[in-house]
DORO-6001 format. One record per residue (C-alpha): x, y, z; residue number from 1; residue in one letter. Coordinates in Angstrom, 1 decimal, padded with zeros to 4 digits. Layout:
# residues N
NUTOR      c1      c2      c3  resi  resn
NUTOR       X       Y       Z   NUM     a
...
END
This chain:
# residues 350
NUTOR      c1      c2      c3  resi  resn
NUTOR  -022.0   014.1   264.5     1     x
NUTOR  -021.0   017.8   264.8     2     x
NUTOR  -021.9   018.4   261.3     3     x
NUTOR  -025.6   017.6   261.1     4     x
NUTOR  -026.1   020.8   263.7     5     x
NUTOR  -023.9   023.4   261.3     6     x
NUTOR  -026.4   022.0   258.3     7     x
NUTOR  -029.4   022.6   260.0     8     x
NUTOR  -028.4   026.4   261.6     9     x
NUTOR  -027.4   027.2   257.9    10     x
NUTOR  -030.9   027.7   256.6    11     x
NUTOR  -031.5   029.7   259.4    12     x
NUTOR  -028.5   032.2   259.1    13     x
NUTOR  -029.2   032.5   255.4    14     x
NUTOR  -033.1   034.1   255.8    15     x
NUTOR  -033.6   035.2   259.2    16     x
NUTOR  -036.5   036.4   260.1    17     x
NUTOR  -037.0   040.2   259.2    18     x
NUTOR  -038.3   042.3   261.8    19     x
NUTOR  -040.6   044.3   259.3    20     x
NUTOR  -041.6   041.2   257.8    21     x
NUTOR  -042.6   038.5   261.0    22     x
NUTOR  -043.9   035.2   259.9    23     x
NUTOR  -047.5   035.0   258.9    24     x
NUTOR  -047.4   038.6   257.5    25     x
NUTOR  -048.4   037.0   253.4    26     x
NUTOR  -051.3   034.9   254.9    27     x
NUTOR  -052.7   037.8   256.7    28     x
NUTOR  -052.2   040.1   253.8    29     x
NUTOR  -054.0   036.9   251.6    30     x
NUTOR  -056.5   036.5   254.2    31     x
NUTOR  -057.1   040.7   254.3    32     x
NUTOR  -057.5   040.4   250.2    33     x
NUTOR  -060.5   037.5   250.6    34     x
NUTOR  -062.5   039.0   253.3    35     x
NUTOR  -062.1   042.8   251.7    36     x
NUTOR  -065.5   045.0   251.5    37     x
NUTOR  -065.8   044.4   247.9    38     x
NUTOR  -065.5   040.9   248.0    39     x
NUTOR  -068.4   040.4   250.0    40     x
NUTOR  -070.3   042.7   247.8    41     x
NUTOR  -070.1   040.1   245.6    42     x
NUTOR  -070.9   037.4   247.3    43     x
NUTOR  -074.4   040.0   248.6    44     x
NUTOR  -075.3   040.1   244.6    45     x
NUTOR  -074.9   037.0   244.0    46     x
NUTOR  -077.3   035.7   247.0    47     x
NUTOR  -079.4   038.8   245.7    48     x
NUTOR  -079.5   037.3   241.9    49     x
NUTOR  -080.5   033.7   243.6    50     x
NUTOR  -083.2   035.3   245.6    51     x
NUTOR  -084.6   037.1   242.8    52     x
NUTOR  -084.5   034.3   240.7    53     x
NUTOR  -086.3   032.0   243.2    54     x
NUTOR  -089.0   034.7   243.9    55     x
NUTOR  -089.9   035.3   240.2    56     x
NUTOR  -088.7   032.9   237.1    57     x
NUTOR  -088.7   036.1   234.8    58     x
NUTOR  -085.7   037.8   237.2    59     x
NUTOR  -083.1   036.9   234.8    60     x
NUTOR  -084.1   037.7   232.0    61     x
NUTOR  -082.5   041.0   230.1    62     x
NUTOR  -086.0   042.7   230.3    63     x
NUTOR  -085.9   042.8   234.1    64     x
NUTOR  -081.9   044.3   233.6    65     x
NUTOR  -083.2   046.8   231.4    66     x
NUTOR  -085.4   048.3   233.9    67     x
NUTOR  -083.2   047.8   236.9    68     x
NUTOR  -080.3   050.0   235.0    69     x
NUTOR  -083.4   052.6   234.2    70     x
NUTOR  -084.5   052.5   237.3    71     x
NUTOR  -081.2   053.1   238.7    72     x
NUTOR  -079.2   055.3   236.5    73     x
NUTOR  -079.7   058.5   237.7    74     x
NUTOR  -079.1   057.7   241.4    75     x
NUTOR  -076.1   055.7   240.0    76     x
NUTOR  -074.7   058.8   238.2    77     x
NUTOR  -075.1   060.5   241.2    78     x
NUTOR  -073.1   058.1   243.3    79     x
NUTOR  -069.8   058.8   241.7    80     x
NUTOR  -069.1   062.4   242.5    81     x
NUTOR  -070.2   061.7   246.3    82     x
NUTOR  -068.2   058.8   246.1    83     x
NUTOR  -065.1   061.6   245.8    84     x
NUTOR  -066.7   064.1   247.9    85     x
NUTOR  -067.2   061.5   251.2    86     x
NUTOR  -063.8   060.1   250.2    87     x
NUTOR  -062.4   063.4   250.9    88     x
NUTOR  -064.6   063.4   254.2    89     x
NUTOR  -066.9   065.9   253.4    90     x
NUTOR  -070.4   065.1   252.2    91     x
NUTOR  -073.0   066.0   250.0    92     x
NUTOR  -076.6   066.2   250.9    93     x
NUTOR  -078.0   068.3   247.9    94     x
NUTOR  -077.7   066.1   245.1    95     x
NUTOR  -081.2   065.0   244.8    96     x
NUTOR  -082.6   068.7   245.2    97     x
NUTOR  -080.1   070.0   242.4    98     x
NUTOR  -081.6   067.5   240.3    99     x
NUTOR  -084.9   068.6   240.8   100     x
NUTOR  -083.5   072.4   240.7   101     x
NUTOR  -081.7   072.0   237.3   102     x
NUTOR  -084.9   069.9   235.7   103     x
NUTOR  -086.8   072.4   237.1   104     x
NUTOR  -085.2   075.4   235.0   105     x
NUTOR  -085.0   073.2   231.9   106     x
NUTOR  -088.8   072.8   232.1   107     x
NUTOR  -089.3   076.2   232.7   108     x
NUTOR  -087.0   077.9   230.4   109     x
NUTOR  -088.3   075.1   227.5   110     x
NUTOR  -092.1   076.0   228.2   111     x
NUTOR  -091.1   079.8   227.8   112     x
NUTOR  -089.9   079.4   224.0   113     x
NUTOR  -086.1   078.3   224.4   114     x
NUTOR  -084.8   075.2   222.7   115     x
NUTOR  -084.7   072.4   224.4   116     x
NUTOR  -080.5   072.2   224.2   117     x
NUTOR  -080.4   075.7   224.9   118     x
NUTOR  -082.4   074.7   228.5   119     x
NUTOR  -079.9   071.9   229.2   120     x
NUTOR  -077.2   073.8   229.4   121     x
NUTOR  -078.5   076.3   231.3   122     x
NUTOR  -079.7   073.5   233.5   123     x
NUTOR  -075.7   072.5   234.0   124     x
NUTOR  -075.0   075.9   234.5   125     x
NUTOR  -077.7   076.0   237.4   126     x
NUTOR  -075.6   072.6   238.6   127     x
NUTOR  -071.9   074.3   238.6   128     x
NUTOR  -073.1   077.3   240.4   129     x
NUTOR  -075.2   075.6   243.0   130     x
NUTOR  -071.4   073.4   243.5   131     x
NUTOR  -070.0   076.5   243.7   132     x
NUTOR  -071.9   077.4   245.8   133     x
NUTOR  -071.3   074.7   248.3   134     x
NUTOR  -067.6   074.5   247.2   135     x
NUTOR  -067.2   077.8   248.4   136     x
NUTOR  -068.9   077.7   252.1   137     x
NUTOR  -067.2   074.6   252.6   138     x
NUTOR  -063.3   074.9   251.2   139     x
NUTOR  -063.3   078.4   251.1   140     x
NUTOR  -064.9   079.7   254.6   141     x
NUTOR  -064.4   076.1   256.3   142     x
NUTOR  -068.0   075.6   257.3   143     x
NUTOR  -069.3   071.6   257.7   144     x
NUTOR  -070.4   070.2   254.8   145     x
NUTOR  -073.3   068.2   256.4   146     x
NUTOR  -074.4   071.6   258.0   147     x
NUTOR  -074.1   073.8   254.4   148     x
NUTOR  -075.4   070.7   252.6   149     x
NUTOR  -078.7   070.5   254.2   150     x
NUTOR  -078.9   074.3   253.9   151     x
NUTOR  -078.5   074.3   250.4   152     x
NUTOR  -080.9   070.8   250.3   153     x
NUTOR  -083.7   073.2   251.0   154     x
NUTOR  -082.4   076.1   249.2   155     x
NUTOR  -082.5   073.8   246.2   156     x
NUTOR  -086.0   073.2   246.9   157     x
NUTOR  -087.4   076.3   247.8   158     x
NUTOR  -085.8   078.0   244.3   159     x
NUTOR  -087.3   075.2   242.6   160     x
NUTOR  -091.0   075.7   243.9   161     x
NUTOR  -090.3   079.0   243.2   162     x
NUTOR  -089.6   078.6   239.5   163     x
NUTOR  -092.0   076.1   238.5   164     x
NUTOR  -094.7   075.3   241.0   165     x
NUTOR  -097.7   074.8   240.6   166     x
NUTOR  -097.0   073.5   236.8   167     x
NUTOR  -095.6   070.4   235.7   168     x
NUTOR  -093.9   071.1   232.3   169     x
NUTOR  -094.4   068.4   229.4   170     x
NUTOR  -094.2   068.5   225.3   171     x
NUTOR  -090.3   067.9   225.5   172     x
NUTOR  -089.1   066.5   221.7   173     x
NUTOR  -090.3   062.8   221.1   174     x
NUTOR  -086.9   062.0   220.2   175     x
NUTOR  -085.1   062.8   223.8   176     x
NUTOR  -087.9   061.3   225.6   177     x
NUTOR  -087.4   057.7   224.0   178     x
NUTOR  -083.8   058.1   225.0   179     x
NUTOR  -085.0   058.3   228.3   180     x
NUTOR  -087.5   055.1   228.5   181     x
NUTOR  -086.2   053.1   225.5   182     x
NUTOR  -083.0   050.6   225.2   183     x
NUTOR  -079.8   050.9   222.9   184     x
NUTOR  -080.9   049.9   219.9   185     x
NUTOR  -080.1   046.1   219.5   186     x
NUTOR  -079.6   045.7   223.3   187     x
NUTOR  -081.6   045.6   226.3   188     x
NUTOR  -079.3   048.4   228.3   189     x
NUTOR  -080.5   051.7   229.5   190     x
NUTOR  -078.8   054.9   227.8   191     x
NUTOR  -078.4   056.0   231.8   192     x
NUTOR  -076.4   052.4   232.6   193     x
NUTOR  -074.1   053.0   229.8   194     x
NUTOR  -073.7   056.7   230.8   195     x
NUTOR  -073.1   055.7   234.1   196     x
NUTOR  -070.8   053.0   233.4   197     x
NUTOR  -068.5   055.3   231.2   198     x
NUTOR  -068.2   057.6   234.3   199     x
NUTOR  -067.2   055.1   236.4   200     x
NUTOR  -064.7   054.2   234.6   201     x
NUTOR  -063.4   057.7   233.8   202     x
NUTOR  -064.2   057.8   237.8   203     x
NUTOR  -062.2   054.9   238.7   204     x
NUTOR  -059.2   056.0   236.8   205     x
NUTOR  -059.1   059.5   238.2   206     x
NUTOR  -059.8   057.8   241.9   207     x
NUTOR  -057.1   054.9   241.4   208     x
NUTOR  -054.2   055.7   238.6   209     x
NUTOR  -053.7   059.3   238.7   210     x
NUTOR  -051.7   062.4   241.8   211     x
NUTOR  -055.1   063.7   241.6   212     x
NUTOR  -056.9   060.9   242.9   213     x
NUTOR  -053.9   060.3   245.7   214     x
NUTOR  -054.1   063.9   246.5   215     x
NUTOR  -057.8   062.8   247.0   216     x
NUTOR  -057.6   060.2   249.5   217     x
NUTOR  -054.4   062.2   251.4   218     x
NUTOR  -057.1   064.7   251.8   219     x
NUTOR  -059.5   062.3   253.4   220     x
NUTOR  -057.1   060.7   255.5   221     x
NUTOR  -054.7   063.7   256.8   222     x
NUTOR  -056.0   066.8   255.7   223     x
NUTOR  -053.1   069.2   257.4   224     x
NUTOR  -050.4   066.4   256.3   225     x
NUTOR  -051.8   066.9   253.0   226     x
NUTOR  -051.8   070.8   253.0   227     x
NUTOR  -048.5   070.7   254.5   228     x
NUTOR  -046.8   068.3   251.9   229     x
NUTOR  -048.2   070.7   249.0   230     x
NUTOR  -051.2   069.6   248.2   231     x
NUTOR  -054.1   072.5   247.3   232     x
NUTOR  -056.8   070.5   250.0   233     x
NUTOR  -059.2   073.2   249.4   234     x
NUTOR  -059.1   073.9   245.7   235     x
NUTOR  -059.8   070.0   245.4   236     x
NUTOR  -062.8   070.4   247.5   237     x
NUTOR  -064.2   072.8   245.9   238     x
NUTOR  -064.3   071.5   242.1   239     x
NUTOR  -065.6   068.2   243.4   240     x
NUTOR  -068.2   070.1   244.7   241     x
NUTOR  -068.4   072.2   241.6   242     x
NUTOR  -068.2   068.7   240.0   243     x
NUTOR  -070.8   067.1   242.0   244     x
NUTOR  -073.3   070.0   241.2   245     x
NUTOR  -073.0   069.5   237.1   246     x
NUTOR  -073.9   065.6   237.0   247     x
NUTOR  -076.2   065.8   239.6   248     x
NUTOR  -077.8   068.3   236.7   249     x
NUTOR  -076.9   065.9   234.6   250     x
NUTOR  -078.5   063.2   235.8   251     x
NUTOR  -081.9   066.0   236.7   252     x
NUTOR  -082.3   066.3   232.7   253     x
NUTOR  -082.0   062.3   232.1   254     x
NUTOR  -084.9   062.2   234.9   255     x
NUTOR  -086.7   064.7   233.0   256     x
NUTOR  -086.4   062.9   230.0   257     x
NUTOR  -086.9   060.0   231.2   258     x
NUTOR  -090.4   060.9   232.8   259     x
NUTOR  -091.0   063.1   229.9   260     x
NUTOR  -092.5   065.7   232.3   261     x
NUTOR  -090.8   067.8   235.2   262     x
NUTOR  -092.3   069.4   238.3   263     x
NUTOR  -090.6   071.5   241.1   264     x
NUTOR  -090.7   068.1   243.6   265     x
NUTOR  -088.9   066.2   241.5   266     x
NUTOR  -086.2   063.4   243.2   267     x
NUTOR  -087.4   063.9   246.3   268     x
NUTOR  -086.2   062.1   249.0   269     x
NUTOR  -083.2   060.6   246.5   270     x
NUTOR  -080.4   061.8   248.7   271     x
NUTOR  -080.9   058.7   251.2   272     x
NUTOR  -080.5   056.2   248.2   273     x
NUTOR  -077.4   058.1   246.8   274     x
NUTOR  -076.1   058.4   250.5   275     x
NUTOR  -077.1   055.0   251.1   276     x
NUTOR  -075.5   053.0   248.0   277     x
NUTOR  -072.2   055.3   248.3   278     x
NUTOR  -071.7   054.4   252.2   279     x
NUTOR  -073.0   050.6   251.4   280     x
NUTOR  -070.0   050.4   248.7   281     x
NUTOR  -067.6   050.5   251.5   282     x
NUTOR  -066.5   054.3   250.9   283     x
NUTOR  -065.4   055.2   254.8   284     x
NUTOR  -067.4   058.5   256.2   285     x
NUTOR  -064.4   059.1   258.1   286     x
NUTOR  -063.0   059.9   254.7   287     x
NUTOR  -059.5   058.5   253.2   288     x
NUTOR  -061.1   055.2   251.8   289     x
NUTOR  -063.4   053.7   249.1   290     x
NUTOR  -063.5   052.4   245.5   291     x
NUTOR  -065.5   052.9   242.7   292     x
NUTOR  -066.0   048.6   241.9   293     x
NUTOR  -067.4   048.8   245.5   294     x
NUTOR  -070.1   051.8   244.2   295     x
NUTOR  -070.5   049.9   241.3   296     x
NUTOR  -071.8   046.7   243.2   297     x
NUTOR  -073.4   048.6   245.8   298     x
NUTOR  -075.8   050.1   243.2   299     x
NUTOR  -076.2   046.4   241.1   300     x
NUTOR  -077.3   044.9   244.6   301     x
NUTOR  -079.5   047.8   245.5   302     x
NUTOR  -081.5   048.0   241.8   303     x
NUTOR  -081.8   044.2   242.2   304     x
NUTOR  -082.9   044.3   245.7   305     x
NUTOR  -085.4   047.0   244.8   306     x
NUTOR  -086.6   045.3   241.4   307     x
NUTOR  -087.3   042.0   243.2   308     x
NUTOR  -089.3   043.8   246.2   309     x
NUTOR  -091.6   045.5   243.2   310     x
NUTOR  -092.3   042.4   241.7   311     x
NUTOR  -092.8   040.6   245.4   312     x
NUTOR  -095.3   043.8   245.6   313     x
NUTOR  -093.5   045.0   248.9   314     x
NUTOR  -095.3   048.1   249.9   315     x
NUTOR  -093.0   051.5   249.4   316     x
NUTOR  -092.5   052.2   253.1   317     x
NUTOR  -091.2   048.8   253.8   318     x
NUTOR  -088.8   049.2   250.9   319     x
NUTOR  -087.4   052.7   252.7   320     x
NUTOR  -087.1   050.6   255.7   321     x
NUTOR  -084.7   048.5   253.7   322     x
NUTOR  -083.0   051.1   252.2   323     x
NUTOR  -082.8   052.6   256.2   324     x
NUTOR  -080.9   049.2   257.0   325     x
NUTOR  -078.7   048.9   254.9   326     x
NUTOR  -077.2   052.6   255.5   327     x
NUTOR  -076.9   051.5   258.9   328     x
NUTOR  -075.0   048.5   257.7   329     x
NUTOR  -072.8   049.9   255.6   330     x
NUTOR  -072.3   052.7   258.7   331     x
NUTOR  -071.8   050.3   261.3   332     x
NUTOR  -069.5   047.4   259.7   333     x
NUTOR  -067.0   049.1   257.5   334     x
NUTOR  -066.2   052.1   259.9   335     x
NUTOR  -066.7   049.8   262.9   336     x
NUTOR  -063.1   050.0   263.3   337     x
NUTOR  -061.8   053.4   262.8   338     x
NUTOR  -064.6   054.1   265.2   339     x
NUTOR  -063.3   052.2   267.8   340     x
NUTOR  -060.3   053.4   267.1   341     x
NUTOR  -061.4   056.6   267.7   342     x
NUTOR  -063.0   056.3   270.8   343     x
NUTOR  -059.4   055.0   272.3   344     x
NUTOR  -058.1   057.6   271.6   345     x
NUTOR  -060.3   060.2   273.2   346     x
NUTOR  -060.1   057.7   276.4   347     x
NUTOR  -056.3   057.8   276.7   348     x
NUTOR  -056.2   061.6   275.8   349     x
NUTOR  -058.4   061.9   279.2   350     x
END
């Protein structure tokens, strides 16, 4: 009789129960793993695709991809190096008007007699200063980025109506412009998806296998911690800014090329839909989290969104409206927390 007791206590003296390990901890973690941002991305395209395809029967077909990932691709491209920049928890507002800025002194150095390599490059020159530029105001003097940003948003502009307007430059070679509108041969992908896809990857490995991309996201998440533990907080800023300002110049000469034409206005109004599918891909504004498979879905679901309003001939407006939404989605529900968060602790500080 006294044994079956000492049996049954044994199990229990051989794995108590850890304090920094209390029971239910691996189903929560599980349960944290299903229901993470990304995985409802998915889950969003998916119920995109099945909408698409109900709306129109030629959705599917590799056509219809081609001109998503064209339609797409430089706002794509863009999307990585504010992905960094907003993981950090600075931001980027300029990226559409250095696009227009650096296709704007391509065309205009191209229709005054230089080749047409010769203008790129000093188009992604134009693109690392204007980072510089914002670099420097932001790391270097400590000024908000959302402030300096919009600044240089319409100093962008104003520089680029300066340089080109009223023209609109054309005649660029035959054989950059099909680059621009035509597939891989053999394939129906867009030479700005593959681009794209290569820098995300490049993106992705920087962000999630290398110091610098922890030194990134200890940036966003404790920026004194970080400059206290060693690590150069500012000098990251600024090349990411620096960064930012060459692809988004990048991705201004693939525009240009793509619309074989360039005029001072080009990309406006772009910056909401870069803004828009970086916050959407669960990148926190508060800085300190996001992932580049969560861009990467955010701007599948946005091309496809887009592509089967066109073809439901969904007037412009209504599609900004949608556009307007889903920033405020991907504000409100990913950050809902830390917000909260915040908020107590302003109300226990008083």
């Amino acid at each position: 009789m006294t044994s079956e007791p000492t049996v049954a206590a044994q199990p229990a003296e051989q794995a108590p129960p850890r304090p920094d390990a209390p029971e239910g901890d691996g189903k929560r973690s599980v349960l944290r793993g299903l229901v993470r941002w990304e995985s409802a991305l998915v889950v969003v395209l998916i119920a995109t695709l099945v909408f698409g395809s109900s709306a129109s029967p030629n959705f599917l077909q590799s056509t219809n991809f081609f001109y998503i990932g064209l339609n797409m691709g430089e706002i794509a491209i863009m999307a990585l190096p504010l992905l960094l920049i907003i993981v950090t928890a600075e931001i980027d507002l300029s990226v559409a008007s250095m696009l227009g800025l650096s296709g704007t002194v391509m065309g205009a150095l191209f229709s005054s007699g230089w080749s047409v390599w010769a203008a790129m490059a000093a188009a992604l020159v134009v693109g690392a200063l204007g980072g510089a530029l914002n670099g420097f105001l932001v790391a270097r003097l400590g000024l908000p980025s959302i402030a300096v940003t919009i600044g240089t948003l319409t100093l962008f502009r104003g520089l680029a109506e300066i340089v080109l307007a009223p023209r609109t430059v054309t005649g660029f070679p035959l054989s950059l412009t099909t680059i621009g509108v035509a597939p891989i041969p053999g394939t129906e992908i867009a030479y700005s998806t593959v681009i794209f896809l290569v820098l995300a990857v490049v993106c992705g490995v920087v962000l999630h296998a290398t110091p610098l991309g922890r030194a990134i996201v200890a940036t966003g998440l404790q920026p004194e911690a970080a400059q206290f533990s060693g690590i150069r907080v500012h000098r990251i800023k600024f090349w990411l800014f620096v960064t930012s300002g060459v692809l988004c110049a990048f991705a201004g000469i693939l525009f240009t090329l793509k619309n074989a034409s360039v005029s001072y206005d080009a990309g406006t109004g772009l910056e909401l839909n870069v803004v828009a599918i970086v916050l959407f891909g669960g990148v926190s504004i508060f800085g300190g989290r996001g992932t580049v498979l969560g861009v990467v879905l955010s701007v599948a679901i946005v091309g496809c969104m887009q592509q089967v309003l066109t073809q439901l001939n969904v007037a412009p407006e209504i599609q900004n409206i949608v556009v307007g939404v889903l920033l405020l989605i991907s504000v409100v529900i990913p950050n809902g927390r830390e917000a909260l968060r915040r908020i107590r602790a302003r109300t226990r500080r008083r």
